[in-house]
BALOBA-1460 file (C-alpha; in Angstrom, 3 decimals):
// residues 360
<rec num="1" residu="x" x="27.408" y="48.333" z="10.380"/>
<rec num="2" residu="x" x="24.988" y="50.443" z="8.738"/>
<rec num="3" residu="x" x="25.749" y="49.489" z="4.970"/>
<rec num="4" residu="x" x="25.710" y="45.407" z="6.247"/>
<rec num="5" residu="x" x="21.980" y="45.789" z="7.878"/>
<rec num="6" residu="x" x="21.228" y="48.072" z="4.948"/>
<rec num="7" residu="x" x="21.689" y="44.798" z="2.625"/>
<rec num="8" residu="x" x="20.377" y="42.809" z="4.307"/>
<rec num="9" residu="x" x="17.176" y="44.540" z="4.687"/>
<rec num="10" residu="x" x="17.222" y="45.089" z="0.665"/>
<rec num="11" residu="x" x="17.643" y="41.107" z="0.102"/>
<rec num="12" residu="x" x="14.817" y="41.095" z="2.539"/>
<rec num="13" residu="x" x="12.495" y="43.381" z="0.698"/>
<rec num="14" residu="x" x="13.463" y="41.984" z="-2.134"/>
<rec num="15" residu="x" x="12.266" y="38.523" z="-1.150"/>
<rec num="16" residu="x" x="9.032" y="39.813" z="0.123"/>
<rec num="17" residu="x" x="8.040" y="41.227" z="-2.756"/>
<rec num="18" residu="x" x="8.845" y="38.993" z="-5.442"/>
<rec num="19" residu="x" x="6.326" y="36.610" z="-4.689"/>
<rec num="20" residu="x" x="3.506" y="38.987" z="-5.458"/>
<rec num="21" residu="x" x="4.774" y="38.246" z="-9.305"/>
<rec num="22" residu="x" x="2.452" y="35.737" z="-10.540"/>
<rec num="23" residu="x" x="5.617" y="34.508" z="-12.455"/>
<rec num="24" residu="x" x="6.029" y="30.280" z="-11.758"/>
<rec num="25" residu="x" x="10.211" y="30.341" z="-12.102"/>
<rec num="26" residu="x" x="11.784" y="28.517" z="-9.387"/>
<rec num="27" residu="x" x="13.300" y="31.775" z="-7.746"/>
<rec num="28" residu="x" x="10.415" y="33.370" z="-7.633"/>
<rec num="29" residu="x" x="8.245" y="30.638" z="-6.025"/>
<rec num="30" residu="x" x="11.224" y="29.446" z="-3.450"/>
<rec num="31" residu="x" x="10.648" y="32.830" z="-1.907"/>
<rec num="32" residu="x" x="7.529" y="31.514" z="-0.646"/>
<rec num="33" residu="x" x="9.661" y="28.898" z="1.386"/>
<rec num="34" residu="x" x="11.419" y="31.359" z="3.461"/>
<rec num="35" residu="x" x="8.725" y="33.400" z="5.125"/>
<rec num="36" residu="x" x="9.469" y="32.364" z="8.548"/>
<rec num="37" residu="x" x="13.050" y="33.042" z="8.271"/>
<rec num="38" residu="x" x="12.529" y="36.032" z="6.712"/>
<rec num="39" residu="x" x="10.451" y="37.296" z="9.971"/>
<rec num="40" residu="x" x="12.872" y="35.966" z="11.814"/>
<rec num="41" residu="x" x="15.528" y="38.069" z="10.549"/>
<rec num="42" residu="x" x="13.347" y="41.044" z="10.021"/>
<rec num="43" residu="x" x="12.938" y="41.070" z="13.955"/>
<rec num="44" residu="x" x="16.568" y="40.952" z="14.340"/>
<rec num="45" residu="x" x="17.071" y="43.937" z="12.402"/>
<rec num="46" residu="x" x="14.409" y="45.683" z="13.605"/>
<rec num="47" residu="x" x="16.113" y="45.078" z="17.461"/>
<rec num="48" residu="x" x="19.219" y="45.881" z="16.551"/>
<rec num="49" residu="x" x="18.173" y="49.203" z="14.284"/>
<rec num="50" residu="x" x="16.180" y="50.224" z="17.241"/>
<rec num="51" residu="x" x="19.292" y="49.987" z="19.723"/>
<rec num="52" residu="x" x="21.505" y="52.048" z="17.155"/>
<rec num="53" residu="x" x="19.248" y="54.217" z="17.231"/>
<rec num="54" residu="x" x="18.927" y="54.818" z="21.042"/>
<rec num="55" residu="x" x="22.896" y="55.116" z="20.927"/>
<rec num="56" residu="x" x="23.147" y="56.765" z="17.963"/>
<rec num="57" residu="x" x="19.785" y="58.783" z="16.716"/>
<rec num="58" residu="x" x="21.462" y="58.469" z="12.948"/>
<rec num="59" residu="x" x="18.607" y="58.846" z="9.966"/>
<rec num="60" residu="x" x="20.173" y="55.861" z="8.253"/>
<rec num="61" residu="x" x="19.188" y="53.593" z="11.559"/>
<rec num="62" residu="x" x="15.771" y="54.893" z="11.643"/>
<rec num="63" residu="x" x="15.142" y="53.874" z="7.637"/>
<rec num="64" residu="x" x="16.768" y="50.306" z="8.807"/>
<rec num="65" residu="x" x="13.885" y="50.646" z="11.315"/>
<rec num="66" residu="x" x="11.303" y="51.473" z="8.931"/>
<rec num="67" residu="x" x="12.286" y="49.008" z="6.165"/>
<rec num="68" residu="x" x="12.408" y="46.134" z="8.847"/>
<rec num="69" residu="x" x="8.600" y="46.991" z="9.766"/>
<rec num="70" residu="x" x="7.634" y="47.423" z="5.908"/>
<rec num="71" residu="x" x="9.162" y="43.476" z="5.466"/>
<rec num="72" residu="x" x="7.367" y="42.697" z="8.971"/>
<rec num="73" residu="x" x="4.012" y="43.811" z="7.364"/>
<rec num="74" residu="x" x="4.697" y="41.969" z="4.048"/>
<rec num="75" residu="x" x="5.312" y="38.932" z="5.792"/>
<rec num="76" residu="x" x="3.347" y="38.411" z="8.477"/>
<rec num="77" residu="x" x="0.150" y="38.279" z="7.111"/>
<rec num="78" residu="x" x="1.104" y="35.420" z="4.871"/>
<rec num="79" residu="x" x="1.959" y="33.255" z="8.201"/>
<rec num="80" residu="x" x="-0.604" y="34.925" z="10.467"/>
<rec num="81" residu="x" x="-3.048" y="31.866" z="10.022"/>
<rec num="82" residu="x" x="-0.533" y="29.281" z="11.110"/>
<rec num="83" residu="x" x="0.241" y="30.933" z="14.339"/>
<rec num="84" residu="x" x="-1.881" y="29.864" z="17.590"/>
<rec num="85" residu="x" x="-2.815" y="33.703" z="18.165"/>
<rec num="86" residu="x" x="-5.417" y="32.917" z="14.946"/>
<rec num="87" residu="x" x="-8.811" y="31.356" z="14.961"/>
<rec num="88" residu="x" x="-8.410" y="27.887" z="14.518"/>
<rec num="89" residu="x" x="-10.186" y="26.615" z="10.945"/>
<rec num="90" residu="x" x="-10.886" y="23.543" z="11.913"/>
<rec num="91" residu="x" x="-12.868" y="22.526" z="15.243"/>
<rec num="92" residu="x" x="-11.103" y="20.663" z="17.984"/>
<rec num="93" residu="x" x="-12.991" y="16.807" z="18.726"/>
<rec num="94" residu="x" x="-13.152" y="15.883" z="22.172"/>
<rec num="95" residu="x" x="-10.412" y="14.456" z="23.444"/>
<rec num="96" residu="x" x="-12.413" y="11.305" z="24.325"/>
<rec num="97" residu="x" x="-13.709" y="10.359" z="20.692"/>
<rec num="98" residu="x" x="-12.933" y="6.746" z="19.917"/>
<rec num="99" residu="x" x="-14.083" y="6.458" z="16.382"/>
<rec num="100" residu="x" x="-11.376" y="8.591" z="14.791"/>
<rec num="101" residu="x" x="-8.780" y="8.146" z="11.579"/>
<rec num="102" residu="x" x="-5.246" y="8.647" z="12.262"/>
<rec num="103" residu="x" x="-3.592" y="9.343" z="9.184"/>
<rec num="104" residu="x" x="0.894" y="9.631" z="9.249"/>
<rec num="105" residu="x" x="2.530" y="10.848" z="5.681"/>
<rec num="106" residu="x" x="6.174" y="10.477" z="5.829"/>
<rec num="107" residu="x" x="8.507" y="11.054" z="2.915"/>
<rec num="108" residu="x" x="11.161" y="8.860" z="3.737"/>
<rec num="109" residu="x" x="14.177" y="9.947" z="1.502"/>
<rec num="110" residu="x" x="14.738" y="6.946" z="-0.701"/>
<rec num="111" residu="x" x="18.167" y="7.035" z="0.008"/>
<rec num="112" residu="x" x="17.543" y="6.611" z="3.977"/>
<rec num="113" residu="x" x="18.083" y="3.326" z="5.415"/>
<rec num="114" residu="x" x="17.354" y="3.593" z="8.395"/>
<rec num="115" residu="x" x="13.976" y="1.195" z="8.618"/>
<rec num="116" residu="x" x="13.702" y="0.363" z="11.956"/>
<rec num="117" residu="x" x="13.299" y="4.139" z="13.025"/>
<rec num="118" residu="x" x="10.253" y="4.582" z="10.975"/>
<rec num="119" residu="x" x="8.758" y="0.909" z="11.821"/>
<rec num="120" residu="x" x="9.160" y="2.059" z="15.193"/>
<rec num="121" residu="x" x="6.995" y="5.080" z="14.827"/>
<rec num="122" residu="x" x="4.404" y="3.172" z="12.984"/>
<rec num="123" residu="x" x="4.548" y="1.151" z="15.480"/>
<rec num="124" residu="x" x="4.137" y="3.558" z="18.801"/>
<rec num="125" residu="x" x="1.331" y="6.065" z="17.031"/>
<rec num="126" residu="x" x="-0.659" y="3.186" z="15.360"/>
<rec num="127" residu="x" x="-2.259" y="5.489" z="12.377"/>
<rec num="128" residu="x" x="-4.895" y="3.600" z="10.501"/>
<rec num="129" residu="x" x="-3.435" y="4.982" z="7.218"/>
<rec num="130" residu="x" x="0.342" y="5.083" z="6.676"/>
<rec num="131" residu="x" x="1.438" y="7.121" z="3.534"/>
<rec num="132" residu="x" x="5.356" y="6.835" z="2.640"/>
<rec num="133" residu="x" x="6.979" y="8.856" z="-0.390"/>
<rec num="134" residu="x" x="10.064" y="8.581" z="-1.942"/>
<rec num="135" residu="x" x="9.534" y="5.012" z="-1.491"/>
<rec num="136" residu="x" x="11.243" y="2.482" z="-3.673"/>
<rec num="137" residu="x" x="11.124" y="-1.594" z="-3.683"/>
<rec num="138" residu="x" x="13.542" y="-1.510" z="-1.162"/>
<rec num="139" residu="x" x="11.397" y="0.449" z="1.097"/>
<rec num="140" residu="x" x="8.541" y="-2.191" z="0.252"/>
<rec num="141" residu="x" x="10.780" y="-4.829" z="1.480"/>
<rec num="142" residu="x" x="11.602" y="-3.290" z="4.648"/>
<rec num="143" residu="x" x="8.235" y="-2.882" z="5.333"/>
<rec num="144" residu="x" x="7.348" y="-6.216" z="4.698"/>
<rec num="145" residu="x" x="6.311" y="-6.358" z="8.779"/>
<rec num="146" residu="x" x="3.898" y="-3.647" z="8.644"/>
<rec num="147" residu="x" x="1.706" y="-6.036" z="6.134"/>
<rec num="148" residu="x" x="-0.204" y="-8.316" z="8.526"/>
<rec num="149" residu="x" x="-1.024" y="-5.250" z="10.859"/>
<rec num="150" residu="x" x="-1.963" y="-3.255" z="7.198"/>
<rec num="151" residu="x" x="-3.889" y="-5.754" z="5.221"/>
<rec num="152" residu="x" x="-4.988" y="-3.087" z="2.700"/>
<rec num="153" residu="x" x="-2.356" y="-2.396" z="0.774"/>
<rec num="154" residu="x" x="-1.349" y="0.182" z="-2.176"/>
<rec num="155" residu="x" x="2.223" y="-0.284" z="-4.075"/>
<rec num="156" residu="x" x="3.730" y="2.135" z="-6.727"/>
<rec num="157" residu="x" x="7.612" y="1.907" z="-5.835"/>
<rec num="158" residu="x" x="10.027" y="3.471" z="-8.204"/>
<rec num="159" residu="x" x="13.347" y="4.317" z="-8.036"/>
<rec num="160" residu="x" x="12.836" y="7.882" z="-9.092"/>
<rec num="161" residu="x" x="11.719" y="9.618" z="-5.470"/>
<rec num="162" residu="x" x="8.354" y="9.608" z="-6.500"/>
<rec num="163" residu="x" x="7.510" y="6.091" z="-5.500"/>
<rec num="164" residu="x" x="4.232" y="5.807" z="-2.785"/>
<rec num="165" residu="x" x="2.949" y="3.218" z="-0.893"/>
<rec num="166" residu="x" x="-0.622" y="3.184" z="1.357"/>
<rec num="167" residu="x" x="-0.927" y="0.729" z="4.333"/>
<rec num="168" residu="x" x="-4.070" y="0.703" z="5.645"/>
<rec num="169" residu="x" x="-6.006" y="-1.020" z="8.909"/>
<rec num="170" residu="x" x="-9.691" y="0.099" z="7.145"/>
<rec num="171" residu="x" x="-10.737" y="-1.693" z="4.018"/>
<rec num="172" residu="x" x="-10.387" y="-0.063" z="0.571"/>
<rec num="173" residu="x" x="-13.410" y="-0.452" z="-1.625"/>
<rec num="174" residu="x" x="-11.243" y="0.862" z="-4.360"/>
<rec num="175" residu="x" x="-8.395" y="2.168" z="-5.622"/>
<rec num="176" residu="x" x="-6.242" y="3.614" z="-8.559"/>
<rec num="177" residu="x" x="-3.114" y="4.398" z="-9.295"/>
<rec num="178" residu="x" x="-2.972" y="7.910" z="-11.616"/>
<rec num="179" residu="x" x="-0.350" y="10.153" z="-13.542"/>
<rec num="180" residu="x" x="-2.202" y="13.628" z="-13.252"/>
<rec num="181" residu="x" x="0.543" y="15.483" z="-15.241"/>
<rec num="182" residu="x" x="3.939" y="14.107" z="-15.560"/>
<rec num="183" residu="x" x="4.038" y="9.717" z="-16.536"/>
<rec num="184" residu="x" x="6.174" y="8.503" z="-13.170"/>
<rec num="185" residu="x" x="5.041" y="10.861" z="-10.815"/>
<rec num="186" residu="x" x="2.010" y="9.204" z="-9.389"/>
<rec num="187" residu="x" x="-0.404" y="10.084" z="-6.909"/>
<rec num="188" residu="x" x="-3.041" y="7.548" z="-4.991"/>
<rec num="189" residu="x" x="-6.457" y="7.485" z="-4.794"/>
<rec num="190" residu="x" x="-8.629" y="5.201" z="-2.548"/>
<rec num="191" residu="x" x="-12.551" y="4.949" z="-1.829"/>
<rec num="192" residu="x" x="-12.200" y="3.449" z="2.488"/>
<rec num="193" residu="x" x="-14.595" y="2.473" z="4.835"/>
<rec num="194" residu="x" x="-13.372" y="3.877" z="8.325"/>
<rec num="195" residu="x" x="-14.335" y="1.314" z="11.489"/>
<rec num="196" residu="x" x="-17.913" y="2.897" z="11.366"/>
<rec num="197" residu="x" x="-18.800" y="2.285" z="7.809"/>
<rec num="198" residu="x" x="-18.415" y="5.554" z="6.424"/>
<rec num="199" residu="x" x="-16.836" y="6.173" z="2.914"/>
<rec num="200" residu="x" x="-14.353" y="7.975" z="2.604"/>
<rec num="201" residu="x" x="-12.119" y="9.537" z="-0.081"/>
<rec num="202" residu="x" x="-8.020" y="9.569" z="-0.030"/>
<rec num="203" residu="x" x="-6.143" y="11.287" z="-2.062"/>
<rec num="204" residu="x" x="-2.695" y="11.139" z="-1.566"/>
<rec num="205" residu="x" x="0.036" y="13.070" z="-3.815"/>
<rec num="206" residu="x" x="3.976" y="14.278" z="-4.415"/>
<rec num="207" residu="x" x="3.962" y="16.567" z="-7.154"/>
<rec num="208" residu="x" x="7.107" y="17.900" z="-8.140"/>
<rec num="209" residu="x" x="8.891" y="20.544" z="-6.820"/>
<rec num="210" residu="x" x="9.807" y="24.248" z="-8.650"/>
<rec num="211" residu="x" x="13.642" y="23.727" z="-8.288"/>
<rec num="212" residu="x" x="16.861" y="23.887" z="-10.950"/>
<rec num="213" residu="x" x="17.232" y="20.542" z="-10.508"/>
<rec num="214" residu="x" x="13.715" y="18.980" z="-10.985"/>
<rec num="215" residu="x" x="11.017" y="21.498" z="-12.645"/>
<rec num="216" residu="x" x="12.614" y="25.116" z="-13.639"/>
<rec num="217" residu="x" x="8.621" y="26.432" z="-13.177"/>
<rec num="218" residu="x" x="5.800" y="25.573" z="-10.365"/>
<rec num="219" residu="x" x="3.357" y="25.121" z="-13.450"/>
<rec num="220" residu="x" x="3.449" y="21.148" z="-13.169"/>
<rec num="221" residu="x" x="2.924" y="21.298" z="-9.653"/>
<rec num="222" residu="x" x="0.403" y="24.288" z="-9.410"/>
<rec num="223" residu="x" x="-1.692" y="22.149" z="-12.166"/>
<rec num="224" residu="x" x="-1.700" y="18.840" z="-10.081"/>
<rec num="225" residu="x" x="-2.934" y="20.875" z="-6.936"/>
<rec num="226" residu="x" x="-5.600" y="22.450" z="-9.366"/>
<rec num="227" residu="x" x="-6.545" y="19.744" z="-11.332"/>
<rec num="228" residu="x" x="-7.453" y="17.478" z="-7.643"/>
<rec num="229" residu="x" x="-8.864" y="20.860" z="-6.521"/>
<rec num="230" residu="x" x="-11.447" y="21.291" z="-9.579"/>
<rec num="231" residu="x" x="-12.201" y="17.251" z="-9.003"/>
<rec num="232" residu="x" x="-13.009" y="17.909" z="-5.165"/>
<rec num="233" residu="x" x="-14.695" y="20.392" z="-5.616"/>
<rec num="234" residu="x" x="-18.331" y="18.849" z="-5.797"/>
<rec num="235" residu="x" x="-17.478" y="15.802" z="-3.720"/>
<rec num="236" residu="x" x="-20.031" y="13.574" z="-2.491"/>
<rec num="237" residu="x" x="-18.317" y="11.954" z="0.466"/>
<rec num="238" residu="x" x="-16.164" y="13.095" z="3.480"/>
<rec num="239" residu="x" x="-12.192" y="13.719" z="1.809"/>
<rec num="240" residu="x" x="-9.096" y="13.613" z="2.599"/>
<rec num="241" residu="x" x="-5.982" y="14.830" z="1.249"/>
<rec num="242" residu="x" x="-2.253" y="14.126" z="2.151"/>
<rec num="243" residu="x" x="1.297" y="14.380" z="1.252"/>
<rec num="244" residu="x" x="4.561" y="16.307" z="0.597"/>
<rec num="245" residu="x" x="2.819" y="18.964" z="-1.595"/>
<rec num="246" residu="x" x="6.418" y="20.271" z="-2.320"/>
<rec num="247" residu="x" x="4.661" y="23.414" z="-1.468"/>
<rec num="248" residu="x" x="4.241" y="25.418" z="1.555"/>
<rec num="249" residu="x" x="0.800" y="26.238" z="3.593"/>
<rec num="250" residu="x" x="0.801" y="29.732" z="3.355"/>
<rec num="251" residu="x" x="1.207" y="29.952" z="-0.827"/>
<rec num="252" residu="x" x="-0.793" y="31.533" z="-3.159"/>
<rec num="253" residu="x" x="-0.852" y="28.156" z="-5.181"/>
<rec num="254" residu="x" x="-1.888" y="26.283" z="-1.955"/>
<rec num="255" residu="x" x="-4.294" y="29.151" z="-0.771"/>
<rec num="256" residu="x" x="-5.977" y="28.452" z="-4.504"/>
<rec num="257" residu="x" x="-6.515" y="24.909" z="-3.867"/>
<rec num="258" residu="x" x="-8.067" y="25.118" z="-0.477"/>
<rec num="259" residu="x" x="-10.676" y="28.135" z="-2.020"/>
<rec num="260" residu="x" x="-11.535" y="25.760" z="-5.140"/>
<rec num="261" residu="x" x="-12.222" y="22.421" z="-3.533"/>
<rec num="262" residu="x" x="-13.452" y="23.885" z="-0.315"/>
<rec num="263" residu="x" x="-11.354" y="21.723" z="1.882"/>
<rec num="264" residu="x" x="-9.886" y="22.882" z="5.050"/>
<rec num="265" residu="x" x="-6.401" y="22.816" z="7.132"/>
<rec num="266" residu="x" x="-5.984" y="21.854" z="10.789"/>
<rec num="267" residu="x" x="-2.571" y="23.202" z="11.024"/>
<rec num="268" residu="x" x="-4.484" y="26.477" z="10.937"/>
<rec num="269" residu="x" x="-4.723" y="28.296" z="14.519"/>
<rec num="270" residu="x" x="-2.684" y="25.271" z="15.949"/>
<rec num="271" residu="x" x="1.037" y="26.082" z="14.699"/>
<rec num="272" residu="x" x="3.639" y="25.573" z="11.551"/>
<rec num="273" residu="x" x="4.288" y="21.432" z="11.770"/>
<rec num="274" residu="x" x="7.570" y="22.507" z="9.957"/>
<rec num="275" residu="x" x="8.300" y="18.939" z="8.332"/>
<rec num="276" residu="x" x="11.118" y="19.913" z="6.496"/>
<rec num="277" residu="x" x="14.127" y="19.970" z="6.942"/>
<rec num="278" residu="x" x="14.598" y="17.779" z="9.717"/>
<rec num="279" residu="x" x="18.436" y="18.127" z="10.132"/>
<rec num="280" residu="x" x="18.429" y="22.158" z="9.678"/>
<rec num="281" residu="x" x="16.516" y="23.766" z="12.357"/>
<rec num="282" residu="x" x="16.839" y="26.815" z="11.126"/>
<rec num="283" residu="x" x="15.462" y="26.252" z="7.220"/>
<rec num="284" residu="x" x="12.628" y="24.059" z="7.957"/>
<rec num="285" residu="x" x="9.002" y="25.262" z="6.404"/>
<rec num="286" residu="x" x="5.645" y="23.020" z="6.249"/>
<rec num="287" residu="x" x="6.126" y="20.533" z="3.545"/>
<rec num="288" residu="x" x="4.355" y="17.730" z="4.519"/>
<rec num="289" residu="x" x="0.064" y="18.667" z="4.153"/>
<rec num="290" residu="x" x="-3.185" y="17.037" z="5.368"/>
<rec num="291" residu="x" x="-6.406" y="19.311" z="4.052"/>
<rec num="292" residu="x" x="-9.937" y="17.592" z="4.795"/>
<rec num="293" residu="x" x="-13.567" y="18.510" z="4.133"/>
<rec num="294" residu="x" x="-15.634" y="19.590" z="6.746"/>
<rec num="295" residu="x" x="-17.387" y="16.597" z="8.134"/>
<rec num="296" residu="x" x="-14.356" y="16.071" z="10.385"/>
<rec num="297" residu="x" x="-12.780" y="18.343" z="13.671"/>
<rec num="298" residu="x" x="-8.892" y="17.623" z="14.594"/>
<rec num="299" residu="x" x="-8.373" y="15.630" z="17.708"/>
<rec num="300" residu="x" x="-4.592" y="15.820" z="17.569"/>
<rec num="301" residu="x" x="-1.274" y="17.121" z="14.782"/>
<rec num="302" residu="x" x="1.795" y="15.928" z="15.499"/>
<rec num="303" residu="x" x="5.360" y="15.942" z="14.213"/>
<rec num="304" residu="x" x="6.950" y="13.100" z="14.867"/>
<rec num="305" residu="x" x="10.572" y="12.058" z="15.842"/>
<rec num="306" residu="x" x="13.030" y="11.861" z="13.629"/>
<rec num="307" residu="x" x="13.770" y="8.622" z="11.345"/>
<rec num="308" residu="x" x="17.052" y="9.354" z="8.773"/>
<rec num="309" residu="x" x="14.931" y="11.272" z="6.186"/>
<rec num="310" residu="x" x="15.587" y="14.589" z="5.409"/>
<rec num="311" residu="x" x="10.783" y="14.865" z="6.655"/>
<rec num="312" residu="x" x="9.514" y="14.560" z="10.260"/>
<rec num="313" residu="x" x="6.868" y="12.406" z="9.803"/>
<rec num="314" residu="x" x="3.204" y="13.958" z="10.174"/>
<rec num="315" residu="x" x="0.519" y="12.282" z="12.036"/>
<rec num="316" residu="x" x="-2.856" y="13.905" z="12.021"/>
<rec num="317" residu="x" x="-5.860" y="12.628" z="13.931"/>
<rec num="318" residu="x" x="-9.469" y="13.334" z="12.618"/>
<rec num="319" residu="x" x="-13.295" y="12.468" z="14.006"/>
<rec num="320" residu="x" x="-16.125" y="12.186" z="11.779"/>
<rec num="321" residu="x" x="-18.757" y="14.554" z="12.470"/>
<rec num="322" residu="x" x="-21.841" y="12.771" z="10.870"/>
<rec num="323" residu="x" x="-24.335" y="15.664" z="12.679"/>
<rec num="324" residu="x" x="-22.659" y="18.755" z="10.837"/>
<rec num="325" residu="x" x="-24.680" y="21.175" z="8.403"/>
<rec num="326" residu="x" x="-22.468" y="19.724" z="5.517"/>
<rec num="327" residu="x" x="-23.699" y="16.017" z="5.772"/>
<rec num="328" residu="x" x="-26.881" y="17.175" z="6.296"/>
<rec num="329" residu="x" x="-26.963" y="18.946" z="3.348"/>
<rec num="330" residu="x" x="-25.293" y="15.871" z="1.529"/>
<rec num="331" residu="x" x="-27.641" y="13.737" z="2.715"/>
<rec num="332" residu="x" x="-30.672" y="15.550" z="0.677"/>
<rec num="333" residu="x" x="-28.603" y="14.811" z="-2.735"/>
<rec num="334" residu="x" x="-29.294" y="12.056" z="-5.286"/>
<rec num="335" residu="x" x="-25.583" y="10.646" z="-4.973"/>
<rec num="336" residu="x" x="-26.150" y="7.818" z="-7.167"/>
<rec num="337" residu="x" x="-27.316" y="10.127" z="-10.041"/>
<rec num="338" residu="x" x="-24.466" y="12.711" z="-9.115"/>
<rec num="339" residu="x" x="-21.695" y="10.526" z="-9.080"/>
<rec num="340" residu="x" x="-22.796" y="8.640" z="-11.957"/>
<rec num="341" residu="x" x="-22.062" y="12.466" z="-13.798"/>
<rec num="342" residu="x" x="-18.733" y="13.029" z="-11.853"/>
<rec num="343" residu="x" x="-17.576" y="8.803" z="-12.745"/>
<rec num="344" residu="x" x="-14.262" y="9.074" z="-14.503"/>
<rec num="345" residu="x" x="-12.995" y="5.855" z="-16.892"/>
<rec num="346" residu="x" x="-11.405" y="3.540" z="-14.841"/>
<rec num="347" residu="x" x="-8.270" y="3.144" z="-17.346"/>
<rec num="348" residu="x" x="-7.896" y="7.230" z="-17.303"/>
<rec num="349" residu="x" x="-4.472" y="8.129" z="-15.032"/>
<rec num="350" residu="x" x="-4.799" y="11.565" z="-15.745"/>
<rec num="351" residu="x" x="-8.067" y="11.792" z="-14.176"/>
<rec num="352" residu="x" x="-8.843" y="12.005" z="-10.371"/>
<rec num="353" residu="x" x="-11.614" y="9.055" z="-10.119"/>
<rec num="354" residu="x" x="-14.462" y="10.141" z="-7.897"/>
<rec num="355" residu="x" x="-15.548" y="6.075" z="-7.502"/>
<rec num="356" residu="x" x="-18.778" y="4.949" z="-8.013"/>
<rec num="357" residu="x" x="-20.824" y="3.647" z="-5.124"/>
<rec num="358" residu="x" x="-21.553" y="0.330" z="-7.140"/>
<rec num="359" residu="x" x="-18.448" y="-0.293" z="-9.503"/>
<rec num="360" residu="x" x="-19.126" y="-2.787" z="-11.451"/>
């Protein structure tokens, strides 16, 4: 008994140090995934340690005891922040707001044919944007129905798992298609008008994950997250960004994004939204992201039913706060002038576009 919780409490510490390494390799990044479970387990130990120890009073159970707590420590402040004892980061709207955007991301496993299930959730929670990954021309197909509903439409399918497509009810000014970092891994960006006539940025993206069978380091993906970051970071209109970041909240490379374009979570003081994986209840870690600037306050998260991919679905509700000290401030700018300097070359996929106001 004693040498079995004894290695399992070294595996633990063991995973909750290693991601202090600024190393990118695949094992030392995946511990990042497995913080939750890791507390989990930590708390088991530390429960069963402590009852040896009432029985028993052995040393070896008290350092059990001890190394449980020192993993406890490591861990928790990492998830702290998702957990509804924190102070939520976003504002909640009132619940009686009718001018909001309700944005759903769902990576629906290209393989997955099961159509109907996620037409049916489109369907029942009626988001204004719709976001699917891993979406190929099949998937376009099947979603043929969505298209009177959606008359704004984005397409990049591909048979690769990075394919996207955008379906939205609000008009998009404008849009492009770019290849941050690796050619067939694409993210979307839009310039929409929500049903009040405010612009808004959308920047939705799937970089690739740290793993041995798709990148062996979480340098492509940590540079996609920056490179957006960087370009966000002097925005000039309300933002959004969404998507399967292949990354989890609580991550040093996701903590870096948030503190370099300023944007902010609403998963934050309001729970995990575990998207992934949706047929192992037990490994399942926040995949799927929505980060926003600070004009908006959260009127509802939700993770939806299931639909045959290996994501829950997230749908996220926002209101535009057109009174708060950051549009205020915005307002006082020469935006013309400033985006003029910010304007990247339409043709440039490697660039995030900031839009002009007046393309011509």
């Amino acid at each position: 008994m004693t040498y079995g919780l004894g290695s399992l409490l070294a595996m633990l510490l063991v995973v909750s140090i290693l991601p202090f390494s600024y190393s990118q390799h695949y094992l030392i990044r995946s511990c990042d995934f497995v913080r939750l479970q890791v507390v989990y387990l930590a708390c088991a130990s530390l429960i069963a340690a402590s009852y040896l120890i009432s029985r028993t009073g052995s040393a070896p159970y008290i350092g059990c005891a001890l190394a449980s707590i020192v993993v406890l420590l490591l861990q928790v402040g990492w998830i702290y922040p998702y957990t509804r004892l924190a102070n939520k980061e976003v504002a909640s709207s009132n619940k009686t707001d009718k001018h909001s955007i309700r944005i759903m991301s769902a990576n629906v496993l290209m393989s997955n044919t099961e159509y109907d299930k996620l037409i049916a959730l489109v369907n029942t929670h009626q988001p204004d944007l719709l976001i699917t990954l891993e979406s190929d021309q099949t998937w376009q197909n099947e979603l043929s129905s969505l298209e009177q509903e959606y008359p704004y439409r984005v397409y990049c399918p591909k048979d690769n798992r990075y394919g996207m497509h955008l379906y939205s009810k609000f008009k998009i000014k404008q849009q492009q298609v770019c290849e941050l970092i690796e050619s067939d891994i694409p993210s979307i960006h839009i310039l929409f008008e929500d049903a009040d006539g405010v612009e808004v940025q959308g920047h939705f993206i799937h970089p690739a994950p740290p793993s041995p069978t798709e990148e062996d380091s979480s340098r492509p993906r940590d540079t996609e997250l920056i490179i957006l970051a960087k370009a966000l970071k002097n925005r000039l209109r309300p933002c959004i960004v969404a998507g399967d970041l292949n990354d989890v909240a609580w991550s040093r490379s996701t903590r870096l994004f948030m503190r370099i374009s300023g944007l902010l979570d609403p998963r934050k003081g309001r729970g995990f939204f575990n998207t992934f994986h949706a047929s192992y209840f037990f490994m399942r870690w926040p995949l799927d992201h929505l980060f926003h600037s600070n004009e908006f306050s959260a009127k509802r998260i939700e993770r939806l039913a299931k639909y045959g991919s290996d994501h829950f679905a997230l749908l996220t509700e926002l209101v535009y706060n057109p009174d708060s000290d950051n549009q205020k401030q915005q307002e006082q700018i020469d935006k013309e002038k400033a985006v003029d300097e910010l304007k990247m070359p339409a043709a440039s996929k490697q660039q995030v576009p900031m839009f002009n106001t007046n393309p011509q």
